[in-house]
C-alpha positions in Angstrom: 0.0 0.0 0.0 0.8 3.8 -0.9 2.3 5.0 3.0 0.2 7.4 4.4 2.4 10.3 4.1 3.6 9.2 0.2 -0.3 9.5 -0.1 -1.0 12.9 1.6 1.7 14.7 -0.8 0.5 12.6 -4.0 -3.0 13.7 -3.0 -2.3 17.7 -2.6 -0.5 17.5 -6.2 -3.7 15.6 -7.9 -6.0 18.2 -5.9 -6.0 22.0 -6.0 -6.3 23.9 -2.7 -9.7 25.2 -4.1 -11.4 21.6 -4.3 -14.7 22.1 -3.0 -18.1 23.4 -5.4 -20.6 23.9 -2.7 -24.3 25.1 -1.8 -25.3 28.3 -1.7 -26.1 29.1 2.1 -28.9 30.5 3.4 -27.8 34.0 3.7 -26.5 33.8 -0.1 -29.9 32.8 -1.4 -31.7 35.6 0.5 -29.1 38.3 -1.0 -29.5 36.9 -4.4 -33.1 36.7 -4.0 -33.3 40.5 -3.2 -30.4 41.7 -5.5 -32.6 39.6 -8.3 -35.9 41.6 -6.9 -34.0 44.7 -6.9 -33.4 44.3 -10.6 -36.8 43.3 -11.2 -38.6 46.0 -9.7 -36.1 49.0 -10.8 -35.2 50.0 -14.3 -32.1 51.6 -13.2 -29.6 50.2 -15.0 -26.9 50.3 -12.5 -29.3 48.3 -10.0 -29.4 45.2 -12.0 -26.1 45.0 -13.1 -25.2 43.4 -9.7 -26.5 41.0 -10.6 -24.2 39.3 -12.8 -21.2 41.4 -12.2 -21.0 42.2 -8.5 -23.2 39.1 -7.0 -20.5 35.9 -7.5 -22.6 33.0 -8.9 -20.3 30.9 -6.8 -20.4 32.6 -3.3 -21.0 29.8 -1.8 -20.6 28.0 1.7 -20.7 24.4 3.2 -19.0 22.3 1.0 -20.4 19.3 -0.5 -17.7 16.8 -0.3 -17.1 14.0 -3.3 -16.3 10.4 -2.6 -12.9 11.3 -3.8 -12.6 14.0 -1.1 -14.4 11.5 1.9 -12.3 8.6 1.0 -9.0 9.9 0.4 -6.5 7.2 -0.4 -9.0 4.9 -0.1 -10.7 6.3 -3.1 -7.2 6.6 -5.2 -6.2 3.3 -4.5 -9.7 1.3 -5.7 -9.8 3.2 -8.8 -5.9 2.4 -9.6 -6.4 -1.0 -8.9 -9.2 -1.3 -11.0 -11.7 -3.1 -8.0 -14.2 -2.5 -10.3 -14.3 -2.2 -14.4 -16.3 0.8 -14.3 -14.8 3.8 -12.2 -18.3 5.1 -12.0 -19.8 2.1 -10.3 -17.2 3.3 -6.8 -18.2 6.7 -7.6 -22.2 5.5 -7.4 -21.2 3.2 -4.4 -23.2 4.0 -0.6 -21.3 3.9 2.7 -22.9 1.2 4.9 -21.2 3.1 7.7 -20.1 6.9 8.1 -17.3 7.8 5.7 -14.5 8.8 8.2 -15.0 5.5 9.9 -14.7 3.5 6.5 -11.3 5.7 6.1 -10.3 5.3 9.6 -10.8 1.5 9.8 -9.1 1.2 5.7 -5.8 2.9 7.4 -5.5 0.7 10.1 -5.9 -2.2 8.3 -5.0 -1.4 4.5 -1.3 -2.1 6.1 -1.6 -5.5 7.2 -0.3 -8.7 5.4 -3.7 -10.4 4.5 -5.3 -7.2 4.3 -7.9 -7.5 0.6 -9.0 -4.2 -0.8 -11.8 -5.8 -2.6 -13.1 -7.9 0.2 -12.8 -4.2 2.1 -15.2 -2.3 -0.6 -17.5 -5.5 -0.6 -17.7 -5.3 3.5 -18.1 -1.4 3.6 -20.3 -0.4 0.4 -23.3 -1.4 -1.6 -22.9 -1.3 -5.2 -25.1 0.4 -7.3 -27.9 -1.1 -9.1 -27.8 -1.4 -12.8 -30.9 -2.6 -14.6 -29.8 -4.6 -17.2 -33.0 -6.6 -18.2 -35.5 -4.1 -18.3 -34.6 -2.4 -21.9 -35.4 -5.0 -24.2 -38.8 -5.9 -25.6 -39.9 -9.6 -24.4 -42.7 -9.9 -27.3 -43.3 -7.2 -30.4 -44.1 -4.6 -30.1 -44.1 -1.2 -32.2 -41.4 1.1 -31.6 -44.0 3.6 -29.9 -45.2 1.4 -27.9 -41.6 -0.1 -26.8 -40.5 4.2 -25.6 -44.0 4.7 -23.8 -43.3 1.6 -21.9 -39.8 2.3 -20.8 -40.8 5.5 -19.2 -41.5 3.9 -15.8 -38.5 1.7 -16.1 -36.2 5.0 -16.4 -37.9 7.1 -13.8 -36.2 7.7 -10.3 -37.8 8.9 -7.2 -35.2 10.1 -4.5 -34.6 8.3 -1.4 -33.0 10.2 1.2 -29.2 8.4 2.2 -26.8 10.6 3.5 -23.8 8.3 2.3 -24.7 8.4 -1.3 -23.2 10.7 -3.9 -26.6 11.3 -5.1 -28.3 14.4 -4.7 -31.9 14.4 -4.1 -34.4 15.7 -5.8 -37.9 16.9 -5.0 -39.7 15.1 -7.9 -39.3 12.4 -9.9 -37.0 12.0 -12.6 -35.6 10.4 -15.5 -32.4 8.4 -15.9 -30.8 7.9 -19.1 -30.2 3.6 -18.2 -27.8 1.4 -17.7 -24.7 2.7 -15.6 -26.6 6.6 -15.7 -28.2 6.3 -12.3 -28.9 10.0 -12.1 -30.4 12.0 -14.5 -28.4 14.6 -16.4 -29.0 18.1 -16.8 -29.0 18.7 -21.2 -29.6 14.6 -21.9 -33.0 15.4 -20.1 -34.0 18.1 -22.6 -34.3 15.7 -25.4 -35.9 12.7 -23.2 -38.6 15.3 -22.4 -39.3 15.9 -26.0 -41.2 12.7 -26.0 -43.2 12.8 -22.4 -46.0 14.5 -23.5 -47.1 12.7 -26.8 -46.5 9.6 -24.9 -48.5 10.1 -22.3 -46.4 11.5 -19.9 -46.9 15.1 -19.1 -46.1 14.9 -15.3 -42.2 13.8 -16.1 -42.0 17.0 -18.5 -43.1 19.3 -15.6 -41.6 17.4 -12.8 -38.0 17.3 -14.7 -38.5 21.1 -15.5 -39.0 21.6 -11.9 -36.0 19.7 -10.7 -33.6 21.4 -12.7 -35.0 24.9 -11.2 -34.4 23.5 -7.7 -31.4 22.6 -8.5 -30.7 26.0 -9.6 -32.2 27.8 -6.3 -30.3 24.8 -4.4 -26.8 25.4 -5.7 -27.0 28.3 -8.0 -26.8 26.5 -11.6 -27.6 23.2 -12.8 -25.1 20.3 -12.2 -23.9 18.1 -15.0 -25.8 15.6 -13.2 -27.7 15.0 -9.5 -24.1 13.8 -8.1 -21.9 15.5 -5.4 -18.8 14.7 -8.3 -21.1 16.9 -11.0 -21.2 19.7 -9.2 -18.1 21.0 -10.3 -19.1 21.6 -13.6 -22.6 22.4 -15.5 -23.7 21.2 -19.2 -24.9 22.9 -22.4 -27.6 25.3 -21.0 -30.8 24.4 -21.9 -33.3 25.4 -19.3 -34.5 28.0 -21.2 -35.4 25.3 -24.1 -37.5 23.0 -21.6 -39.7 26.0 -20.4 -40.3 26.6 -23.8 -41.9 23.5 -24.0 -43.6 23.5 -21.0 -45.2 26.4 -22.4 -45.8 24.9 -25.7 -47.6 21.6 -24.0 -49.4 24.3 -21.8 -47.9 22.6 -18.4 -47.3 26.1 -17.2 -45.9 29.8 -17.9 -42.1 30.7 -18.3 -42.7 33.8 -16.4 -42.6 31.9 -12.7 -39.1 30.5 -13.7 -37.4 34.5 -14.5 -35.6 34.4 -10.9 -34.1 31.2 -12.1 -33.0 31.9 -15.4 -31.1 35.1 -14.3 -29.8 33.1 -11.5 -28.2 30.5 -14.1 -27.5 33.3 -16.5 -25.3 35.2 -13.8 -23.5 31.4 -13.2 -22.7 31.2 -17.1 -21.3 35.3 -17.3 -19.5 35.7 -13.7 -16.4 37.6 -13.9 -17.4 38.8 -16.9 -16.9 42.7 -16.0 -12.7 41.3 -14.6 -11.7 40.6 -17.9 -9.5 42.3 -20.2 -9.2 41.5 -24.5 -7.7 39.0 -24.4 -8.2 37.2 -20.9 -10.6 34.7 -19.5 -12.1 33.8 -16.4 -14.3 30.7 -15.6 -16.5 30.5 -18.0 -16.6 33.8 -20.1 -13.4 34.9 -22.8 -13.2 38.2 -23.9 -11.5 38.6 -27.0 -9.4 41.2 -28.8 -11.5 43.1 -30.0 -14.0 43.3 -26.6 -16.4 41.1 -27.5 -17.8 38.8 -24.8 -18.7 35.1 -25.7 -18.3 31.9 -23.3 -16.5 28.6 -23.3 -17.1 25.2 -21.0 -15.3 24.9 -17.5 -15.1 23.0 -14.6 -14.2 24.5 -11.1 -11.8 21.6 -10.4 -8.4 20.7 -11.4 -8.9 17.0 -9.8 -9.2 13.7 -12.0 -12.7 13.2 -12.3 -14.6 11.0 -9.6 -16.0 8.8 -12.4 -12.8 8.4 -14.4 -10.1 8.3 -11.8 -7.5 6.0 -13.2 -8.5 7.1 -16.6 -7.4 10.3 -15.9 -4.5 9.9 -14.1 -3.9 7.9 -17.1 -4.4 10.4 -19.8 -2.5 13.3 -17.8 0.7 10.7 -17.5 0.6 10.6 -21.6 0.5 14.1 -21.9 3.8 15.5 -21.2 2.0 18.6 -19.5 0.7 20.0 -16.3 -1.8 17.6 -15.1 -3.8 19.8 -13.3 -4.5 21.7 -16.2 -5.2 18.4 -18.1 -7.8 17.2 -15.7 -9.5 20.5 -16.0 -9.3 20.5 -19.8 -10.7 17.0 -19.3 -13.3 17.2 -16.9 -15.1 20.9 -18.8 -14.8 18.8 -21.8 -17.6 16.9 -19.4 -19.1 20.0 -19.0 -19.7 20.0 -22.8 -21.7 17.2 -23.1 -19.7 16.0 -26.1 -16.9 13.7 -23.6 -14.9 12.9 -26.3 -14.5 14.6 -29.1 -11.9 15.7 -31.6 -13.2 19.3 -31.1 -11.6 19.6 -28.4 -8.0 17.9 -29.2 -5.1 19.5 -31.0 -3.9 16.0 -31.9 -6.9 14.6 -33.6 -6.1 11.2 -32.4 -4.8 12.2 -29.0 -6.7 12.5 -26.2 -4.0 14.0 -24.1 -3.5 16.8 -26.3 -7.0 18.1 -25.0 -7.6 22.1 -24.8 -11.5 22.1 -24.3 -10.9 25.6 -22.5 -9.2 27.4 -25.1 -12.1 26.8 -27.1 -14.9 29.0 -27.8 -18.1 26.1 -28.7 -20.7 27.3 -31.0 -23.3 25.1 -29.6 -22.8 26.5 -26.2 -23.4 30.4 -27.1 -25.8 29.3 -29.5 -27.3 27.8 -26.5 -27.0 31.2 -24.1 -28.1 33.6 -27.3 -31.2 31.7 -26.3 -31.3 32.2 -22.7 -30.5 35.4 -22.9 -33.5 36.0 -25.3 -35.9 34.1 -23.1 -34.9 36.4 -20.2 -35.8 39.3 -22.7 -39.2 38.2 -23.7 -40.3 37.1 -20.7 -39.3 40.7 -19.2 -40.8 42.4 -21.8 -44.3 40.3 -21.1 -43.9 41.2 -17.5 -44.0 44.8 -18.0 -40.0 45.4 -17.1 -39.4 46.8 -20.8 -35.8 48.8 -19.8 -34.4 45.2 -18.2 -36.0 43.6 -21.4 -34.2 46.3 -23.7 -31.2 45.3 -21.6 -30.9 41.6 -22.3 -32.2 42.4 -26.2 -28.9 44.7 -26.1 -26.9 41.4 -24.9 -28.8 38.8 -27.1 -27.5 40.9 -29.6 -24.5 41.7 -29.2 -23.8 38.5 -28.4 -25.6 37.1 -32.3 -22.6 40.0 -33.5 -20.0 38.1 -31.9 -20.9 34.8 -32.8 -21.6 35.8 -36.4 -17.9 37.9 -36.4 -15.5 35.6 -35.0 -17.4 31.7 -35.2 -18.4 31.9 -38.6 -16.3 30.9 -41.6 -17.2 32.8 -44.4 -14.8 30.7 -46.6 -16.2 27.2 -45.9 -19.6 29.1 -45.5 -20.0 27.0 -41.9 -20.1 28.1 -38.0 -17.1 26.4 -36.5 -16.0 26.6 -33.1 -13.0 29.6 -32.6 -9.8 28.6 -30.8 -9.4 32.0 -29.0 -5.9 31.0 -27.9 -4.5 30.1 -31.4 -6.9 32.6 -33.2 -8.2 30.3 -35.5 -10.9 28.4 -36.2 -11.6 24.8 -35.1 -13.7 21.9 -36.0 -17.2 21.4 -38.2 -19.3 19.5 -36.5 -23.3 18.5 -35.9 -22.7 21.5 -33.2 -22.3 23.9 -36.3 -26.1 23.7 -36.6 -27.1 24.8 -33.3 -27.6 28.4 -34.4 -30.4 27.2 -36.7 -32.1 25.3 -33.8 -32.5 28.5 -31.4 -33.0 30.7 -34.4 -30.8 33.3 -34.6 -29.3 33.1 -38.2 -30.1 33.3 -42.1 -31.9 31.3 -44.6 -28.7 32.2 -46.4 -26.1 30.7 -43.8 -28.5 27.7 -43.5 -28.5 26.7 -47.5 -24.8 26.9 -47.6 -24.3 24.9 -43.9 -26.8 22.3 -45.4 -24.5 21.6 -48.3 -21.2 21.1 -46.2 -23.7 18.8 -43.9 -25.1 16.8 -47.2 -20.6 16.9 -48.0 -19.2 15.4 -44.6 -21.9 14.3 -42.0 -24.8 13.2 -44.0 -25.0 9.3 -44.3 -27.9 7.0 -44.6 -28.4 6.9 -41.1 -28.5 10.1 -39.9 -25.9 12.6 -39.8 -22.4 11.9 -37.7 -20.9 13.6 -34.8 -17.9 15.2 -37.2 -16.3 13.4 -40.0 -12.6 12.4 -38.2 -12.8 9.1 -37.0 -11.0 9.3 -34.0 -12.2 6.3 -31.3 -14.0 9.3 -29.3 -17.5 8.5 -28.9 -18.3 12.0 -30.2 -17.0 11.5 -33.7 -17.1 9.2 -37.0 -18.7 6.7 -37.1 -20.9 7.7 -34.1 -24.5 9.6 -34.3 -26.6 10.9 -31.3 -30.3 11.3 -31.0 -30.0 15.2 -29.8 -27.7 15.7 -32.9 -30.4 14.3 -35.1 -33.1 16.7 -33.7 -31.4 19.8 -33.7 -30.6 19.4 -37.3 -33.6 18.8 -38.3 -35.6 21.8 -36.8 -32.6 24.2 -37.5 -33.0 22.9 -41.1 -36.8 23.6 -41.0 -36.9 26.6 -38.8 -34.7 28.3 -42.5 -36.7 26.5 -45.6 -33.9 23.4 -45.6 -37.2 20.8 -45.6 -36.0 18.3 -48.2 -32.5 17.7 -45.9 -34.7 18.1 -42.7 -37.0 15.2 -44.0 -34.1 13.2 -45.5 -32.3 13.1 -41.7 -35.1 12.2 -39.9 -36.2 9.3 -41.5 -32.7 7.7 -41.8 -32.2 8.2 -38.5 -35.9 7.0 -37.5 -34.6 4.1 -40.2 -31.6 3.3 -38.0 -33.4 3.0 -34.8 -35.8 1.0 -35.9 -33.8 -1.1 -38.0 -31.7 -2.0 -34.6 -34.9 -2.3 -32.5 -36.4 -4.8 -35.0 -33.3 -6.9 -35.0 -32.3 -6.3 -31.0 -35.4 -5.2 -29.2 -34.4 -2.3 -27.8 -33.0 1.7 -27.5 -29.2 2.5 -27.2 -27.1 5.3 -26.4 -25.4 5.9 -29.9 -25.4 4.1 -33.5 -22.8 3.6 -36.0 -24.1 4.9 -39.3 -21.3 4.2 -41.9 -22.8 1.2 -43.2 -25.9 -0.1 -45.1 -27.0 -2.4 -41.7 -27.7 0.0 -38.4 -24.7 -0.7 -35.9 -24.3 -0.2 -31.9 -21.9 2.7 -31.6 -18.7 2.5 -29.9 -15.7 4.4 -28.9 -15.0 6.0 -25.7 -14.4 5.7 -22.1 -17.7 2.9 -21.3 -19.2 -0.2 -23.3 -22.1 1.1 -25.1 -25.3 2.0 -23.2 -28.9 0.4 -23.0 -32.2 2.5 -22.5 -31.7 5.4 -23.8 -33.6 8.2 -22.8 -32.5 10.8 -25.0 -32.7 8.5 -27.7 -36.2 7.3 -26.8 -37.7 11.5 -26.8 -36.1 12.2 -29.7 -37.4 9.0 -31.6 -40.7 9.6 -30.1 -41.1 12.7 -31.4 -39.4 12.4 -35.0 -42.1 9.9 -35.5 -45.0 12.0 -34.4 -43.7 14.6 -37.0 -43.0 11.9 -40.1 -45.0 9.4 -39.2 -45.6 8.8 -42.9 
């Protein structure tokens, strides 16, 4: 075994001395409750621009503590010795006992000669359950029919244990399936495209009410409902969901305004610090002044779910590890964990720079939000805030339109601010057209570079580098698929709309006929619809994203 003090220094090099993302106390909630009022109910502008310049999104107290940080060396040594395949199934693991005692009895024992780690985790924890069986259709049954009846199989109600790293929630909620046993903040989006149509209208407002306690709780969405997500956020798409709660009629956008400017104020903080030229957290301000956003994480740690992976990549990488794990784990915070957007070797995941990065999706995603918060003021009757935000929304479209789109190729592409060039095309190129905020123009000539490099007859791929990351060649994802599609109908593109829906409709159920049942990702590069691979994981059963998005595609080409 590591000796304890070999550990202790090991430990402080893996961790930064800021490790901890915590709740927002009490106190903080009331102040940001009354600075947000304060906003609200004055049209001064100098009033509400504490609220995302002055009020720190993360002023927070009591931290939340990740299995990594209870257990210690404990932790570090059963992730580097592999007790279980999976890192995440440790991470997912519940204390039969208090933590400190686990630790406490693991270091006087871990030293003795007959002393077995594994027999140690088996005595101390229970594993998570995995439902394995539950995915795959018995007897035939349509397609429809096989989604509407794997709702109840995927929903979660919390159960209150202080020794798990799940956080609870107040309603129930959707897991993805198989080793997701939490649900995760932009997967749920496009799971909750298909609740309604199939009968499920409480999920869509019960999710959509989750992720805004979530956001009163600890003052953004997480990744995920896990103490180790809380680091780090995902794509930011609250302001899509109460779009369509609105659209179902399950209730009015207006009662969610405190917490759209509270995870607004989370995405820009540190945004008035900033010089051309610099970054902070989340927000890059580049030469010129403009202000546009990248994805981050708050820790510099391997990740809970990936230890040894980690550890792994940063050994390969010749660099700082600390700054790899960070590049690493806010390539998390992306949602597209891994991808060669993010790499400057194309077929090196140690070469990772997610952070010098600035994604089109993701400020495609905040143009958005920021234009919710506007109409919803306007509504309201606070027209100088709402002038405000349309200012920002704006200037923001200016920005994106300036430095992420390449006029040559006649594309969006995410903009290496650090290199000044741009990076990759990729399915995230067409998130612009999904939140509306570009040209019929832009659209014709994106859908010819899609109908040149991502278009297949399955669907269209993640990019066109085959890499092994998940999030490339040969790989396709459901949320990919319907963003693409209604980008490509929201600007006149029908024909390629209709052509990517039904060969991706076409791949799912071409799998589900010959497997009975939903995955995480397809292979598309051939003729015969293929499970996807690549990545960190084996491939994953369920799939909820997968199952919403199919749902709905075949409400809207049903024929």
């Amino acid at each position: 075994m590591m000796p304890g003090f070999l550990f202790h220094h090991t430990y402080r090099m893996i961790f930064s001395e800021k490790a901890y993302m915590i709740t927002v106390n009490s106190n903080t909630k009331e102040r940001y409750s009354k600075t947000i009022q304060k906003f609200l109910n004055d049209n001064h502008r100098e009033n509400w621009l504490n609220l995302y310049y002055h009020f720190s999104a993360l002023d927070y107290q009591n931290p939340v503590l990740t299995p990594a940080d209870l257990y210690q060396e404990l932790f570090h040594a059963v992730q580097l010795a592999r007790v279980f395949p999976d890192g995440k199934t440790f991470a997912d693991c519940t204390a039969k006992i208090a933590p400190e005692l686990i630790l406490e009895q693991y270091r006087a024992r871990s030293s003795l000669p007959d002393f077995n780690l594994a027999l140690f985790v088996h005595e101390h924890f229970y594993t998570p359950y995995v439902n394995e069986s539950n995915y795959v259709s018995d007897s035939p049954k349509s397609l429809q029919k096989h989604i509407e009846d794997l709702w109840p199989i995927l929903t979660k109600v919390s159960v209150k244990n202080e020794y798990s790293s799940l956080l609870d929630l107040p309603y129930p909620y959707i897991v993805p399936g198989g080793r997701f046993g939490e649900t995760f903040y932009w997967d749920s989006y496009f799971a909750m495209l298909g609740f309604v149509d199939s009968g499920r209208p409480d999920l869509l407002k019960d999710m959509t009410d989750n992720f805004a306690w979530l956001i009163d709780q600890y003052g953004h969405i997480p990744n995920g409902n896990r103490t180790y997500f809380l680091s780090r956020s995902h794509p930011p798409v609250f302001s899509l969901m109460l779009e369509l709660i609105e659209e179902k009629g399950l209730a009015n956008a207006d009662d969610y305004i405190e917490q759209l400017l509270r995870e607004y104020s989370f995405w820009m903080e540190g945004s008035n610090k900033i010089e051309p030229g610099q970054a902070l957290r989340h927000v890059v301000a580049l030469d010129d002044g403009s202000i546009l956003n990248r994805y981050w994480d708050e820790r510099d740690s391997p990740r809970d779910e990936s230890w040894a992976e980690d550890i792994e990549t940063a050994n390969l990488s010749g660099r700082e590890h600390r700054q790899v794990y960070r590049e690493l784990r806010s390539a998390a915070a992306s949602g597209w964990d891994f991808s060669s957007r993010w790499l400057d070797e194309t077929n090196l995941l140690s070469s990772i720079r997610t952070t010098a990065f600035i994604p089109i999706d993701l400020n495609a995603f905040l143009f958005n939000l920021e234009r919710k918060i506007s109409e919803i003021l306007l509504r309201t009757g606070k027209t100088n805030q709402s002038k405000e935000f349309r200012s920002i929304y704006l200037r923001r479209k200016k920005a994106i339109n300036k430095h992420l789109w390449d006029s040559a190729s006649g594309v969006y592409r995410d903009y290496d601010w650090e290199n000044k060039c741009f990076g990759a095309f990729s399915a995230a190129s067409l998130t612009p057209f999904f939140v509306k905020m570009s040209s019929e123009k832009k659209a014709h000539s994106s859908a010819q570079a899609v109908r040149n490099t991502l278009l297949t007859p399955g669907g269209i791929l993640s990019t066109a580098l085959d890499t092994g990351e998940q999030w490339d060649k040969p790989n396709a994802w459901a949320p990919l698929q319907w963003m693409a599609v209604i980008g490509f109908e929201n600007y006149g593109e029908k024909e390629l709309a209709h052509e990517i829906a039904t060969n991706w409709i076409h791949t799912v159920d071409q799998f589900y006929q010959k497997h009975h049942k939903l995955v995480e990702k397809y292979d598309i590069t051939n003729k015969e619809s293929l499970p996807g691979g690549g990545g960190e994981y084996p491939l994953q059963d369920g799939f909820a994203w997968t199952n919403g998005v199919t749902y709905q595609l075949l409400m809207r080409y049903s024929n």
